[in-house]
C-alpha positions as CSV (number, residue, x, y, z in Angstrom):
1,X,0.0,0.0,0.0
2,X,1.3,3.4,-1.0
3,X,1.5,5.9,1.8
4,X,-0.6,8.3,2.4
5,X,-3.8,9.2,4.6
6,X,-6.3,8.2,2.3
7,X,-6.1,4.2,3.3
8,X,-7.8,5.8,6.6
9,X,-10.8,7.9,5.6
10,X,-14.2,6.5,5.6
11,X,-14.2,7.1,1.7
12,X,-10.9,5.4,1.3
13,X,-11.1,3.1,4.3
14,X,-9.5,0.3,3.3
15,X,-7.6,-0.2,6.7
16,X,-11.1,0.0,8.6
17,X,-11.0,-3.8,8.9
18,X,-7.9,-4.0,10.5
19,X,-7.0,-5.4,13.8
20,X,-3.6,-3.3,14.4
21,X,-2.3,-0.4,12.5
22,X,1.7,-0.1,12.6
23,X,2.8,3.4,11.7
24,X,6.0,4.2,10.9
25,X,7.7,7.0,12.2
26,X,10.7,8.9,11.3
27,X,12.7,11.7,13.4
28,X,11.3,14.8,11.8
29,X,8.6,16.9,13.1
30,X,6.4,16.9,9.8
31,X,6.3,12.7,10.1
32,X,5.6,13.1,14.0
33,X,2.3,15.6,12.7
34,X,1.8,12.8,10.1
35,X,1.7,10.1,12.8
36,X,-0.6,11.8,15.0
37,X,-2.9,12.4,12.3
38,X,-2.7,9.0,11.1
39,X,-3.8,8.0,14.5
40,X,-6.7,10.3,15.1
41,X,-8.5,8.8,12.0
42,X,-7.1,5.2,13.1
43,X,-9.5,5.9,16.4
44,X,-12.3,7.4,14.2
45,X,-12.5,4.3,11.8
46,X,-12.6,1.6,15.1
47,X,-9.0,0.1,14.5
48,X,-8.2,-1.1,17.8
49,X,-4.7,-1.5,18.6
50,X,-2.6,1.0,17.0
51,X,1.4,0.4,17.2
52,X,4.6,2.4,16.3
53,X,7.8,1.8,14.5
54,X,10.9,3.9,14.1
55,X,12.8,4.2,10.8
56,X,15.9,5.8,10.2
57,X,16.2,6.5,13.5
58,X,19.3,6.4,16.2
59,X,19.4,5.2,19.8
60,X,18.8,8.5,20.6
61,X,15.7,9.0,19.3
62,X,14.3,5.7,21.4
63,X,12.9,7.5,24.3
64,X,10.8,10.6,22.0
65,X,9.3,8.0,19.8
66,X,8.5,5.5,23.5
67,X,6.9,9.0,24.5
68,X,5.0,9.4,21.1
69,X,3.1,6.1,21.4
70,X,2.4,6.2,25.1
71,X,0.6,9.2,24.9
72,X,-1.6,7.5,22.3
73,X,-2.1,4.9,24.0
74,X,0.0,2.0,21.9
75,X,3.8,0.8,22.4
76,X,7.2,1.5,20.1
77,X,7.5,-1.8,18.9
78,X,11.0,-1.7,17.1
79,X,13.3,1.1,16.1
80,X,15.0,0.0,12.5
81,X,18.4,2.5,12.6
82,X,19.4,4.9,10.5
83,X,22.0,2.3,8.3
84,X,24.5,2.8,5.2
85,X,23.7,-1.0,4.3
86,X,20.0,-0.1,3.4
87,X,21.5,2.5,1.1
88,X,23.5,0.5,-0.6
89,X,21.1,-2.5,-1.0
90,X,19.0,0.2,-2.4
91,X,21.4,1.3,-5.2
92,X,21.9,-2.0,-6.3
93,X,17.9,-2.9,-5.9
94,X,18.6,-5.6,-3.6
95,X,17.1,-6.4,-0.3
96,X,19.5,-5.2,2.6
97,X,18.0,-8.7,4.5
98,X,20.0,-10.6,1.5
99,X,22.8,-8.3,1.2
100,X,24.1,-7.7,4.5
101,X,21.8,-10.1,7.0
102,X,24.2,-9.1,10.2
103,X,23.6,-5.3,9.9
104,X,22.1,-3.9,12.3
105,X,18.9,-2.3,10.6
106,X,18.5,-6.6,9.6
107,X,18.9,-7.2,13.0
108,X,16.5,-4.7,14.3
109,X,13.7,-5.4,11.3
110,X,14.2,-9.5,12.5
111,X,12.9,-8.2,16.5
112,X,10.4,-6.0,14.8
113,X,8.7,-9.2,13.0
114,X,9.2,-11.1,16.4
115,X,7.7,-8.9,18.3
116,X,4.6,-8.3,15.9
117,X,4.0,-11.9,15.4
118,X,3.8,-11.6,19.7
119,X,1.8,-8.9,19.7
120,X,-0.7,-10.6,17.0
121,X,-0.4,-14.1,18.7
122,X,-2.1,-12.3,22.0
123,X,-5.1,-12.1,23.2
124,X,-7.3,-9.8,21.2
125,X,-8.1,-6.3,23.0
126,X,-10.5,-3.7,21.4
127,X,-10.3,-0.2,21.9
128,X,-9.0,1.0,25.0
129,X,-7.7,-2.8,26.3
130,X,-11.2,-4.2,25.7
131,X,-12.3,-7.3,24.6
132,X,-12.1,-7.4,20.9
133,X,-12.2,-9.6,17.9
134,X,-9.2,-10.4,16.0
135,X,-8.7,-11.7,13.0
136,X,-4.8,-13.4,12.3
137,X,-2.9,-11.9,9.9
138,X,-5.0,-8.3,9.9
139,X,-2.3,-5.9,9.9
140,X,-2.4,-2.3,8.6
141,X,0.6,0.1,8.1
142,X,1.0,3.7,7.7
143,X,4.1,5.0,6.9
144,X,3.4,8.9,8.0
């Protein structure tokens, strides 16, 4: 799915029927005003679990983007660094994952995908922690 809002109007919706939303965030202020958009209309279309990941990021940025989710209510669940070996996968068109499995943006992606599948292998919460209905595999992202 390209990015962009649209995925999450009522129009548009065509995230409504997912269970969790991941939205990517970078460390600029435009994607952080991106973000919270994108999770205003998450709310407003019923998704219930709503989730954050951090691209192109340093360690340093770990603690503002922990902030950013928990006052939304929903968890960082990875930060993928800021990493020369994604760059030059990218101007070779190859997968960094292929190209250079030990770096550490690999390393980071491989905890991300760990920690999704726990997240989605849990017991289903709606809106606010409640009781909800959840449907495998119904995953949503938003790269603001």
């Amino acid at each position: 799915m390209e990015a962009g809002l649209e995925h999450l109007t009522w129009a548009g919706g065509t995230l409504r029927h997912v269970d969790l939303l991941l939205v990517v965030l970078q460390p600029t202020r435009k994607v952080l005003l991106t973000a919270e958009r994108t999770h205003r209309l998450a709310l407003e279309l019923g998704i219930p679990d709503v989730c954050y990941v951090a691209s192109r990021a340093g360690e340093g940025d770990r603690e503002r983007f922990e902030a950013f989710a928990a006052e939304r209510g929903g968890v960082l669940l990875g930060l993928i660094p800021d990493d020369d070996a994604v760059r030059r996968a990218d101007r070779t068109a190859a997968c960094v994952i292929d190209s250079a499995p030990d770096a550490a943006s690999v390393r980071a992606i491989r905890q991300l995908a760990d920690a999704l599948e726990a997240r989605m292998a849990a017991p289903p919460a709606g809106p606010g922690g409640a009781p909800g209905e959840r449907h495998p595999g119904s995953v949503g992202v938003s790269h603001a």
